[in-house]
Residue frames relative to the residue before (quaternion, step in Angstrom):
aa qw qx qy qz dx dy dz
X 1.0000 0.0000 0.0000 0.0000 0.00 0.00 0.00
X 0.2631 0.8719 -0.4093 0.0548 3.18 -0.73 1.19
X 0.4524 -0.6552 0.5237 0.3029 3.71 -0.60 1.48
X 0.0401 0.6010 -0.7980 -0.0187 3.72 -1.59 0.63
X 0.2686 -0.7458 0.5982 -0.1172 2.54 -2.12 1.52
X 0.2593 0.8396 -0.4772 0.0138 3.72 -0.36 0.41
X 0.1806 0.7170 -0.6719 -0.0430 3.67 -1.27 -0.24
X 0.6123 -0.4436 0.5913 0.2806 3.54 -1.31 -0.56
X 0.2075 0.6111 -0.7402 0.1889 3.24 -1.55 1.07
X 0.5187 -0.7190 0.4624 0.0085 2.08 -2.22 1.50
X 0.3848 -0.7689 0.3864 0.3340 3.22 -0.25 0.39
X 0.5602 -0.6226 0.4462 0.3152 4.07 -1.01 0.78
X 0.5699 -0.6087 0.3562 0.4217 3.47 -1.23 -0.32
X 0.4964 0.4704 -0.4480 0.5758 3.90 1.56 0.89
X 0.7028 -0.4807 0.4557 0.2596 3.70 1.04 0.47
X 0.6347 0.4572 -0.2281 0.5797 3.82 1.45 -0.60
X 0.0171 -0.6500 0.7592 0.0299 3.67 -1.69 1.04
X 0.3111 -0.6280 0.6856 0.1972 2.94 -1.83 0.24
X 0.1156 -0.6903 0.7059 0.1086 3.87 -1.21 0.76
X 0.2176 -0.7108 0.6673 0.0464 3.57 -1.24 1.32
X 0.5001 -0.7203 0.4806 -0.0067 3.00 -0.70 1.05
X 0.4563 -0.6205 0.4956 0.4014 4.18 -0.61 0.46
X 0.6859 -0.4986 0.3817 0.3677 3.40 -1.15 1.11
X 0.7747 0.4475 -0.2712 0.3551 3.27 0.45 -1.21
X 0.3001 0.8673 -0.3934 0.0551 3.77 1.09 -0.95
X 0.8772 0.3282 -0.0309 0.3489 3.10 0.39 -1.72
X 0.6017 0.5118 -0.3739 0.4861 3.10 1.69 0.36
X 0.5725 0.4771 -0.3817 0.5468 3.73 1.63 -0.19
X 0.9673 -0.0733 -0.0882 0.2262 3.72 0.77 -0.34
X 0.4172 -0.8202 0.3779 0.1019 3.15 -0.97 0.07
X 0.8353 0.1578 -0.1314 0.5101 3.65 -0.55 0.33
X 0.1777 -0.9294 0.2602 -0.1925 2.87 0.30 1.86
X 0.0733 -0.7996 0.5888 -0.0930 3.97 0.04 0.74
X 0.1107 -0.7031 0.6986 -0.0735 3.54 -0.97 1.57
X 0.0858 -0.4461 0.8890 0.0574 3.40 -2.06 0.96
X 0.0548 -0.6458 0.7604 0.0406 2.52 -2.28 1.03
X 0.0588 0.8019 -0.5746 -0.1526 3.51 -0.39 0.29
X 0.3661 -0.5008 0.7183 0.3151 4.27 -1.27 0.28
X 0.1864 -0.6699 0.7146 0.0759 2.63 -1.79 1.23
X 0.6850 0.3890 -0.4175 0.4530 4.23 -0.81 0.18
X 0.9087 0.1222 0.1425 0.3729 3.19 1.00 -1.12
X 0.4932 -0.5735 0.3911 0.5243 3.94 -0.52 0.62
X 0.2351 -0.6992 0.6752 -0.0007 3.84 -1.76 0.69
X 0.1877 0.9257 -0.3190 0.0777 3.70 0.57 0.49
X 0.4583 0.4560 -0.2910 0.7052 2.96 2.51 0.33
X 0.3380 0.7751 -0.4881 0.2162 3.62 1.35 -0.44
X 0.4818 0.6636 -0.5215 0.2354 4.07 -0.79 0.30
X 0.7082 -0.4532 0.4315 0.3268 3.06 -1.87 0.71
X 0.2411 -0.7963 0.5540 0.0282 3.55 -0.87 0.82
X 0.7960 -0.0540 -0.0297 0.6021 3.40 1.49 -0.42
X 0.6102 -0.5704 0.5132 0.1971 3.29 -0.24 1.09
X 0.5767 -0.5114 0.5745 0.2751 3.81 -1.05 0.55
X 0.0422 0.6832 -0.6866 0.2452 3.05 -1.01 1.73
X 0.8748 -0.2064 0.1019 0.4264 3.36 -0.91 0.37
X 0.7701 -0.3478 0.0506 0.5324 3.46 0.91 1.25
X 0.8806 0.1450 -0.0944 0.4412 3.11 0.82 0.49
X 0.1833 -0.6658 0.7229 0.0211 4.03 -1.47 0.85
X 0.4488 -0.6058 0.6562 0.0330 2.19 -2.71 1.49
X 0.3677 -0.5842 0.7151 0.1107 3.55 -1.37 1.05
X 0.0006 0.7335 -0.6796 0.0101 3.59 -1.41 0.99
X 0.7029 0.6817 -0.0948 0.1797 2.83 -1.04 -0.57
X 0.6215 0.4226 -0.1978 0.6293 3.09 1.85 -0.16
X 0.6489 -0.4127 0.4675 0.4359 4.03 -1.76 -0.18
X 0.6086 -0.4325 0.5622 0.3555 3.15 -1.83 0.43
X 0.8375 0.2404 -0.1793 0.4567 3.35 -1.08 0.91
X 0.5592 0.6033 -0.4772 0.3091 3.56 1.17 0.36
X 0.1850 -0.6979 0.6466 0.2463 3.40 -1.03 0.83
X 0.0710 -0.6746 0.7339 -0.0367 3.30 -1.43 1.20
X 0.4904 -0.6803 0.5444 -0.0184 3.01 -1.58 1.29
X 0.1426 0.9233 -0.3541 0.0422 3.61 0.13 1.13
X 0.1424 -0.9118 0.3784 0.0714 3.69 -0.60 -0.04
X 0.0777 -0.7906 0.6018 0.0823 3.87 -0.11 0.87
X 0.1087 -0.6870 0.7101 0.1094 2.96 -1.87 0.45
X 0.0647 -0.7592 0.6425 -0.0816 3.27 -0.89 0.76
X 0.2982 -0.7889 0.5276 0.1016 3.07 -1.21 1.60
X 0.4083 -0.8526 0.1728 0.2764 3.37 -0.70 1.36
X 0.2484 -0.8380 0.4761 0.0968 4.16 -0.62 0.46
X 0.3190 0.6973 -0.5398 0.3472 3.58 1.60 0.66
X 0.6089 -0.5687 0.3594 0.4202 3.73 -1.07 0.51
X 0.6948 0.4778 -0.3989 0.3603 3.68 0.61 -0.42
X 0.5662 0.4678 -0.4264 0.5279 3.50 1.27 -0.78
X 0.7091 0.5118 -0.3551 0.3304 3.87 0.23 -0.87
X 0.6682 0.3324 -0.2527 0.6157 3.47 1.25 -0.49
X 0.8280 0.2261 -0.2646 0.4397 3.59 0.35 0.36
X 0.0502 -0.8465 0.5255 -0.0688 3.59 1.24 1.27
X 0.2209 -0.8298 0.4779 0.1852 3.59 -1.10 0.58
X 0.3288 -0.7845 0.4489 0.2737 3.54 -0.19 1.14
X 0.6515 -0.6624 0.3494 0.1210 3.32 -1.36 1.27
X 0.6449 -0.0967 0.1044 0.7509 3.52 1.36 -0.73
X 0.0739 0.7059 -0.6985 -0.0912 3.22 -1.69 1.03
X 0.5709 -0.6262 0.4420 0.2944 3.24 -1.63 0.72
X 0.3500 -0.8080 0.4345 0.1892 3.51 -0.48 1.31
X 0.5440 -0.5921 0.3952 0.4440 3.83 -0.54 1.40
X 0.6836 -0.3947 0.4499 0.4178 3.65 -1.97 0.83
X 0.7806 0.5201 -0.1202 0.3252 4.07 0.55 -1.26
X 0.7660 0.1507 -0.2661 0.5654 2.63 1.80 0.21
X 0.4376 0.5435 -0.6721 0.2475 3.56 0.45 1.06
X 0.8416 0.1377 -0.4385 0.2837 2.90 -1.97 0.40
X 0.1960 0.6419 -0.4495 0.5895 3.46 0.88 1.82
X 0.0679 0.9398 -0.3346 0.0132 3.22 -0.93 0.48
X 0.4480 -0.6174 0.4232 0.4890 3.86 0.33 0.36
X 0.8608 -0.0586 0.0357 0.5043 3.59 0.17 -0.55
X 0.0200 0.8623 -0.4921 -0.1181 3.68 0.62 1.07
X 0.4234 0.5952 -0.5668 0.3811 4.06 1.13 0.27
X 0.6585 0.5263 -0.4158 0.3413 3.70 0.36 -0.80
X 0.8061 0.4168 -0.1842 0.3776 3.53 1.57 -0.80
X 0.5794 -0.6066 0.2906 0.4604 3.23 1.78 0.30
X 0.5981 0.5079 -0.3297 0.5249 3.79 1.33 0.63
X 0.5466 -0.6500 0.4975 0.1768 3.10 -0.98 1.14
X 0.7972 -0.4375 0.3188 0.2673 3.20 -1.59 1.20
X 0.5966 0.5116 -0.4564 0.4171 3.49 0.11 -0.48
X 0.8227 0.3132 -0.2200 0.4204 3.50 0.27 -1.09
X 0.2917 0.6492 -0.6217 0.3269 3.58 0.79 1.10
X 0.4893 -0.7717 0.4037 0.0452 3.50 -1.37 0.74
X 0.6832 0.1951 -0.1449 0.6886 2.85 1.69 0.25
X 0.0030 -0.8051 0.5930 0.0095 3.77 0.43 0.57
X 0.7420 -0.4156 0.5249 -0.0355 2.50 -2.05 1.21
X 0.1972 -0.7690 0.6022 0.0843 3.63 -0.18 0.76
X 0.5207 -0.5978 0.5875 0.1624 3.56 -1.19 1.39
X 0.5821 -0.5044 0.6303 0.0974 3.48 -1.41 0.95
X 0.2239 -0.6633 0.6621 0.2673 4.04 -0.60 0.04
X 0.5488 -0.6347 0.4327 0.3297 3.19 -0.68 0.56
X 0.7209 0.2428 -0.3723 0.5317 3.98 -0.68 0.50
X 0.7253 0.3358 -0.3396 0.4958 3.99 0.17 -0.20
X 0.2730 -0.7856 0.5536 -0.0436 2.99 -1.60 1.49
């Protein structure tokens, strides 16, 4: 489970920005992974200078006036994500391959949906 952040920052006149983070950040996550990319121009000193700290990280490495495009993920560690982790691939019981959650999207007729839809009785709404 993972939260993704991004926006744009400009760079100062040493070539350094700061991104603030939402107040709340550092309590939803954790283990963290940054893309930066320069926009007008190449950035080949471009890089994280400080690492998330108290809501927030420094971009270096670029010109005064560069706008660089950036982006954090963070994996989440609130109590509901941690107690309800989602599993990446399950194996789908023997009885229920070639079944499907939605077998219109796959060109197969209704029958071979995998969870049907109880019928209405007929006078009750």
């Amino acid at each position: 489970m993972k939260n993704i952040y991004d926006g744009v920052v400009v760079l100062g006149e040493k070539g350094e920005g700061w991104v603030q983070m939402p107040d709340w950040f550092d309590a939803l996550n954790k283990d963290f992974r940054y893309q930066l990319t320069a926009i007008g121009a190449p950035g080949p000193n471009l890089h994280v200078a400080r690492e998330i700290a108290e809501g927030r990280f420094q971009i270096a490495g670029g010109k005064a006036g560069m706008k660089v495009s950036w982006m954090v993920t963070g994996i989440r560690q609130d109590a509901w994500a941690n107690a309800h982790r989602i599993a990446v691939e399950e194996v789908k019981a023997q009885e229920d391959r070639g079944k499907y959650l939605h077998p219109e999207i796959h060109g197969q007729p209704a029958e071979l949906t995998l969870n049907p839809v109880p019928q209405a009785s007929k006078g009750i709404q």
